[in-house]
N, C-alpha and C positions, 0 to 999 in steps of 0.2 A: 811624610818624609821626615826623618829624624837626620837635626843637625850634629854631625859630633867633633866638629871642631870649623873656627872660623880663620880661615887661612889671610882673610885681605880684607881691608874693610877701608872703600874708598867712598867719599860724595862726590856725588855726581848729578848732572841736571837732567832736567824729563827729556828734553831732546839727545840727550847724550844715551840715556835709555833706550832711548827709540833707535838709537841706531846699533844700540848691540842687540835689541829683539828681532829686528830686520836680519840681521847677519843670522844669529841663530835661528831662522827660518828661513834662508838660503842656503847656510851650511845643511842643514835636514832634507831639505829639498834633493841637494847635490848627493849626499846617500845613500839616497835608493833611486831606483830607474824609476821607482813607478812613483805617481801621485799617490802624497801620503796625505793624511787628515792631520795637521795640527791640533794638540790637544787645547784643551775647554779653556785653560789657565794663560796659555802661550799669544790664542787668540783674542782674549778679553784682555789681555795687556797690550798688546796690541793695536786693538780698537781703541783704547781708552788713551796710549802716546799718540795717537795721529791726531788724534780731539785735540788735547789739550796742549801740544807742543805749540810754541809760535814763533820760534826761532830756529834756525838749526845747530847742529853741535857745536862748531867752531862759533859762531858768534855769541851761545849763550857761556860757553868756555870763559873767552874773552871778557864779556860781561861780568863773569863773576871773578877773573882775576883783578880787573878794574875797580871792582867794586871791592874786593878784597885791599886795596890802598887804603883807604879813606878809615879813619878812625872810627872806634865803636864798631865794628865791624866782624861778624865773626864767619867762618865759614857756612855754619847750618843756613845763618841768616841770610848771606850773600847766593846761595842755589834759591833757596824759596822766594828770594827780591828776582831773579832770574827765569823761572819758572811762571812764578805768577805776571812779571811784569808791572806792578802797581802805575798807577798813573794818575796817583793825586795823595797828597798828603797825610792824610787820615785811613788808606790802606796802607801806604807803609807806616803809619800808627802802628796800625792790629796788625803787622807783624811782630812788630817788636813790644806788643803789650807785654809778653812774660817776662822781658830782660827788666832788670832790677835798678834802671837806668832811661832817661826820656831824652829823646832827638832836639838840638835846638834845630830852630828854623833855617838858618844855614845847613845843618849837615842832611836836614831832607830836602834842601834846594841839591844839595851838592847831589843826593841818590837816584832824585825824580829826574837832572838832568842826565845823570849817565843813560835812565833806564830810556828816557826818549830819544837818545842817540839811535838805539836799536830797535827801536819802533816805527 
């Protein structure tokens, strides 16, 4: 598949994923009368949002606009602190190893509490 132009480009979290793969594999469904086979690509993302989602869309939503408050903060960061959930100090570390900037211990008291709200 050749891209030739990029119309939207939003972030978005794995559970928010999950539920526009779902749709487009009910909208497919709704299509044809008959059972269609889901293609190789459609199904192994699929398989792989059910795994790995732990929240669902509206609260990891939320999460990330909450988390989007808090200083230091930037959007990429704020989906993958959502996504993964970290649940102790030293993984929200290694999220934030590449930023060019270090957490004081307040602001991963402040992150680790959001994220245990939603846990």
């Amino acid at each position: 598949m050749i891209v030739k132009d990029v119309i939207n480009e939003e972030l978005i979290t794995l559970p928010e994923v999950k539920d526009l793969l779902i749709h487009q594999r009910e909208k497919r469904k709704q299509e044809t009368a008959e059972e269609i086979e889901l293609g190789y690509e459609l199904r192994k993302a699929i398989a792989h949002v059910e795994i790995f989602s732990k929240l669902d869309a509206k609260q990891s939503r939320e999460l990330v606009d909450r988390l989007l408050e808090l200083e230091k903060m930037k959007p990429e960061i704020a989906v993958r602190i959502a996504d993964i959930l970290p649940l102790s100090n030293d993984e929200i570390r290694s999220i934030y190893a590449k930023e060019r900037y270090t957490l004081t211990e307040e602001e991963l008291k402040q992150i680790l509490d959001l994220v245990l709200q939603y846990t």
